[in-house]
The first five atom37 places (N, CA, C, CB, O) and aatype in JSON, in Angstrom:
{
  "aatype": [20, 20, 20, 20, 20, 20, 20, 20, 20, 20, 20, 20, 20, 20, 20, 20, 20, 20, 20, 20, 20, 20, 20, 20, 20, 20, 20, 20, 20, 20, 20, 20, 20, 20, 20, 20, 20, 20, 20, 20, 20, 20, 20, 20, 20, 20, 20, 20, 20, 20, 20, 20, 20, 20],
  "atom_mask": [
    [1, 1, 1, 1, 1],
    [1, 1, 1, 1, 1],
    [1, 1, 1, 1, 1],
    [1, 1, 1, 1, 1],
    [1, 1, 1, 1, 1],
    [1, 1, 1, 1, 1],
    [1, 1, 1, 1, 1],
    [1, 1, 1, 1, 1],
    [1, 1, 1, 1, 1],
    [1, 1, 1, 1, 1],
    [1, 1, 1, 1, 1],
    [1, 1, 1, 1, 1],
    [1, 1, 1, 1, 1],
    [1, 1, 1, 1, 1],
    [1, 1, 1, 1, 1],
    [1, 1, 1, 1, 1],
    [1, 1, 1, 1, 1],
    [1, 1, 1, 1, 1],
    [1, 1, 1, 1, 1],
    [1, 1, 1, 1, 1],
    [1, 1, 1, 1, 1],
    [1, 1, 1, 1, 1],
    [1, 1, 1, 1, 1],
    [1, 1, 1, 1, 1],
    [1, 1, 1, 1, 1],
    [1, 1, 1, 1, 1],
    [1, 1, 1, 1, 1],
    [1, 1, 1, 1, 1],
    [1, 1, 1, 1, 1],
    [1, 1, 1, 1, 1],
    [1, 1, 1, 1, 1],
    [1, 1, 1, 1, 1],
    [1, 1, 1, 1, 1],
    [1, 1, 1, 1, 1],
    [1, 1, 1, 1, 1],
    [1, 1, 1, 1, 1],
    [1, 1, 1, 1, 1],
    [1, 1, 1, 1, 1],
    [1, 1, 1, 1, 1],
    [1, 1, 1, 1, 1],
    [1, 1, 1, 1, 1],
    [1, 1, 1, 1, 1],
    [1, 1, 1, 1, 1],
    [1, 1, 1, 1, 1],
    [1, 1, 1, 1, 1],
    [1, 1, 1, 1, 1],
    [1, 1, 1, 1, 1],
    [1, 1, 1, 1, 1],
    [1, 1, 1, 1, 1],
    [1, 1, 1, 1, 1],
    [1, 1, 1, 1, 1],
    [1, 1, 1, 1, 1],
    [1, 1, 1, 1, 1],
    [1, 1, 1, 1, 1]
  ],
  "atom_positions": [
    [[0.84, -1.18, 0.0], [0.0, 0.0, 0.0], [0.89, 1.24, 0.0], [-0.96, 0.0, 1.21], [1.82, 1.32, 0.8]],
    [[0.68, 1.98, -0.68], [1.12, 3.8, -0.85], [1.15, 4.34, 0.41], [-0.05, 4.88, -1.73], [0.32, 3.91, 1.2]],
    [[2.0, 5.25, 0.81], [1.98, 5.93, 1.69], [0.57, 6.8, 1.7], [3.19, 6.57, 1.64], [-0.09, 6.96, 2.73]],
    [[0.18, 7.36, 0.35], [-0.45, 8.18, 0.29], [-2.11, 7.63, 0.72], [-0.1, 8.73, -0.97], [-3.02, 8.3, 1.21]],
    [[-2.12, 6.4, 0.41], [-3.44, 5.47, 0.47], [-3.37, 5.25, 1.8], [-3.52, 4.04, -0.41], [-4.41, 5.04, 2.43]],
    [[-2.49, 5.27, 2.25], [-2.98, 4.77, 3.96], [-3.16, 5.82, 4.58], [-1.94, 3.92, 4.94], [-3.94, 5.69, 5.52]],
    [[-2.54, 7.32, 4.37], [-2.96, 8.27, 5.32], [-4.24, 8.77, 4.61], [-1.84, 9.41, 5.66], [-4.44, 9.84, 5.2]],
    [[-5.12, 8.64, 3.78], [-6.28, 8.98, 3.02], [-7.35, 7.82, 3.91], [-6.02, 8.73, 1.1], [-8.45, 8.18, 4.32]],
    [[-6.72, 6.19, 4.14], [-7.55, 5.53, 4.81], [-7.95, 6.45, 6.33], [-6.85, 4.08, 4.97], [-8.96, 6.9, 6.88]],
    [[-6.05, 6.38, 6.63], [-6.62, 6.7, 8.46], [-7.47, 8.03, 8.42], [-5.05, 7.1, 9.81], [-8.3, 8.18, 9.32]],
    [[-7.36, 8.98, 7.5], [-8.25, 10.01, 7.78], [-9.78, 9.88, 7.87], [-7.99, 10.88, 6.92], [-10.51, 10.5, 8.64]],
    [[-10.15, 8.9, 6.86], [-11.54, 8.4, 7.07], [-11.72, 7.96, 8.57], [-11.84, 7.15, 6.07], [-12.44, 8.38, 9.47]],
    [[-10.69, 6.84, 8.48], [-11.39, 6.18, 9.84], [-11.25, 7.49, 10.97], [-10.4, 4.51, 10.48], [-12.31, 7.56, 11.6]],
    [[-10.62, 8.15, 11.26], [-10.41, 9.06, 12.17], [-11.86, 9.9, 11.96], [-8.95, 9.88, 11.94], [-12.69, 10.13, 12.84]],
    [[-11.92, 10.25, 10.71], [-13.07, 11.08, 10.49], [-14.59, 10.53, 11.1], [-13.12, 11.25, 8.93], [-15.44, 11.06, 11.81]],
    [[-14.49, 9.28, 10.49], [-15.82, 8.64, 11.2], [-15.64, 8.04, 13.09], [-16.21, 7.05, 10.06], [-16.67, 7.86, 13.73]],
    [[-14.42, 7.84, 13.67], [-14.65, 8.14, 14.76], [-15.23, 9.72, 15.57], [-13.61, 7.71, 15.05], [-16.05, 9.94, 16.46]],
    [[-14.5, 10.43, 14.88], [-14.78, 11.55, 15.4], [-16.49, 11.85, 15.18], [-13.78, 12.58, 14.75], [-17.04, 12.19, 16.22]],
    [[-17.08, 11.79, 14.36], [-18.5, 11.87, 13.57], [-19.48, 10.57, 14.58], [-18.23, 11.34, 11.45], [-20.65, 10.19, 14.44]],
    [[-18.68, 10.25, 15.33], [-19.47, 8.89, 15.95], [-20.09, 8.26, 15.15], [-20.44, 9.04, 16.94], [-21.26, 8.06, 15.49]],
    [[-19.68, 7.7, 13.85], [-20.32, 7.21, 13.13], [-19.97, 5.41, 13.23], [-20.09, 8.0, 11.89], [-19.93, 4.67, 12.25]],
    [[-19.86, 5.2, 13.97], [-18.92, 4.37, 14.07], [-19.66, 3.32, 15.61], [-17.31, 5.36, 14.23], [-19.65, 3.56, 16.82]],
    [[-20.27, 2.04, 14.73], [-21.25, 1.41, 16.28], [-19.93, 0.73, 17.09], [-22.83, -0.23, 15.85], [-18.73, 0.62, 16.87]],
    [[-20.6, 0.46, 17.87], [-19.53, -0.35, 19.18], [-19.29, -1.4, 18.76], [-20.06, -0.68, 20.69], [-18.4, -1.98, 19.37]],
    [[-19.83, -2.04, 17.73], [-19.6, -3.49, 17.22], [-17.71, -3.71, 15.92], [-21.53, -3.81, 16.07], [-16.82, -4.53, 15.73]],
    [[-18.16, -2.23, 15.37], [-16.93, -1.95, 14.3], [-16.09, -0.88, 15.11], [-17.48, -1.28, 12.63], [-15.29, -0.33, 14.35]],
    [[-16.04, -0.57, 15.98], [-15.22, 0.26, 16.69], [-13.79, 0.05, 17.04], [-15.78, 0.43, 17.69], [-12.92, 0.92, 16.99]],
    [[-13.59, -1.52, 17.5], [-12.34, -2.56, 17.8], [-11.54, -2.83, 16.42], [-12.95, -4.15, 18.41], [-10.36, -3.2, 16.45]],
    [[-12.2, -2.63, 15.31], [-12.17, -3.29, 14.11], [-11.37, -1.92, 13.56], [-13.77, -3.86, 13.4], [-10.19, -2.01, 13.22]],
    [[-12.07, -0.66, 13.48], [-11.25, 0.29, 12.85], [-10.29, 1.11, 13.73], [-12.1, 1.16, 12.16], [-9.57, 2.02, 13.32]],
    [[-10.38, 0.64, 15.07], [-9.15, 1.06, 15.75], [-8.03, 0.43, 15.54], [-9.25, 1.05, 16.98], [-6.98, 1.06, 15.65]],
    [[-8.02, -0.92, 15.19], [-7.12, -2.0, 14.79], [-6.74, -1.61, 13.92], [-7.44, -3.19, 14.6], [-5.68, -1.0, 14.04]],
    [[-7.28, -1.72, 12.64], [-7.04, -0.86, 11.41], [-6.19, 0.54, 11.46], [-8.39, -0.52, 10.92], [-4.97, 0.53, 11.25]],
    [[-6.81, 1.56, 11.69], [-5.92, 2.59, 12.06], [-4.48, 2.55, 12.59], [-6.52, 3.17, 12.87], [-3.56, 3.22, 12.13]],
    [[-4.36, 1.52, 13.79], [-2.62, 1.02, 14.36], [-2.29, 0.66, 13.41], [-2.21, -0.15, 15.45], [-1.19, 1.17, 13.19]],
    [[-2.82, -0.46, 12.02], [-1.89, -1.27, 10.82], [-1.77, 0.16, 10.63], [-2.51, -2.52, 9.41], [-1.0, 0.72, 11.41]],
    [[-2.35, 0.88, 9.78], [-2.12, 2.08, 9.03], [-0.7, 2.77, 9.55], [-3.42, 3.08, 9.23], [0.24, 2.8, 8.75]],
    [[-0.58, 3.21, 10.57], [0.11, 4.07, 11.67], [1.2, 3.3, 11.56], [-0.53, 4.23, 13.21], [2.14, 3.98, 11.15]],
    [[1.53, 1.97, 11.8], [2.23, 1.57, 11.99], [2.96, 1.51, 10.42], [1.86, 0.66, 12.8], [4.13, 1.86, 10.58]],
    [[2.7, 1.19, 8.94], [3.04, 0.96, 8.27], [3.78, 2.72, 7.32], [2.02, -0.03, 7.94], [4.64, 2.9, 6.46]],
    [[2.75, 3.78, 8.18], [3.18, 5.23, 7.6], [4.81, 5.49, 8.61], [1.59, 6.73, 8.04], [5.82, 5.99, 8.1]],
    [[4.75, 5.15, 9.67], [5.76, 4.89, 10.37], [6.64, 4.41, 9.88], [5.58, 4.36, 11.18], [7.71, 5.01, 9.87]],
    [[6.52, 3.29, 9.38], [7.62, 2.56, 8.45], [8.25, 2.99, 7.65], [7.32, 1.74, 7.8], [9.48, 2.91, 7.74]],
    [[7.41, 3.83, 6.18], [7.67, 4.34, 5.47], [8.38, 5.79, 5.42], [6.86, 4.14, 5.08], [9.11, 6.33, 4.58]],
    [[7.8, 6.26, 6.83], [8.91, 7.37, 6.92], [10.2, 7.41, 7.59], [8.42, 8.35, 7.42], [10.97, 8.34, 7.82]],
    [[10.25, 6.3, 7.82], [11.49, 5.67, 8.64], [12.54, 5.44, 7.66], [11.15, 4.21, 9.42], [13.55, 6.14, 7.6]],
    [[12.28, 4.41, 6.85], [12.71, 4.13, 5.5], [13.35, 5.02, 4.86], [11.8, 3.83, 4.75], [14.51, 4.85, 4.48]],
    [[12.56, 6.28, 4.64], [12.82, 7.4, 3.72], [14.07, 8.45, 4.61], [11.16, 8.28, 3.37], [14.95, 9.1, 4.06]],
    [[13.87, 8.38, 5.85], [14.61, 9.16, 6.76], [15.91, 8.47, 6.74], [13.97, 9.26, 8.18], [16.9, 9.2, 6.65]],
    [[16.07, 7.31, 6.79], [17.38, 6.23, 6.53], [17.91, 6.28, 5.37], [17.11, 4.79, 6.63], [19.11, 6.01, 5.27]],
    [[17.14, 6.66, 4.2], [17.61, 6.93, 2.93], [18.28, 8.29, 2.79], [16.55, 6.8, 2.01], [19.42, 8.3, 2.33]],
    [[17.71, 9.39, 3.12], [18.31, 10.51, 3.1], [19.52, 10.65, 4.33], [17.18, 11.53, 3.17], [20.34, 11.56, 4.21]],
    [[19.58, 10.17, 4.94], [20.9, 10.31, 5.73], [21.72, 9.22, 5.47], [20.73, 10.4, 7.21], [22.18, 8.48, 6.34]],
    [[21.94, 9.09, 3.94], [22.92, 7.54, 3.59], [23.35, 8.73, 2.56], [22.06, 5.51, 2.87], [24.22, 8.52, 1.71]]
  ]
}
């Protein structure tokens, strides 16, 4: 996945937490989601930060 596609995901999901749109049943589900996200934009700027200081 794109850097750019995952921070376009987490903004949704962020967006619809914030909007309470979001039942208690899918709540666990897109918080989970959001950490993959986070965790993988993390990555990628990690990556890129290791590249420019080489």
């Amino acid at each position: 996945m794109k850097y750019e596609a995952a921070v376009k995901e987490l903004q949704m999901i962020v967006n619809e937490l914030e909007s309470d749109a979001v039942d208690m049943d899918n709540l666990l589900e897109k918080v989970k989601r959001a950490k993959e996200l986070l965790v993988l934009c993390k990555g990628k700027l990690r990556h890129i930060e290791e590249e420019i200081e080489l």
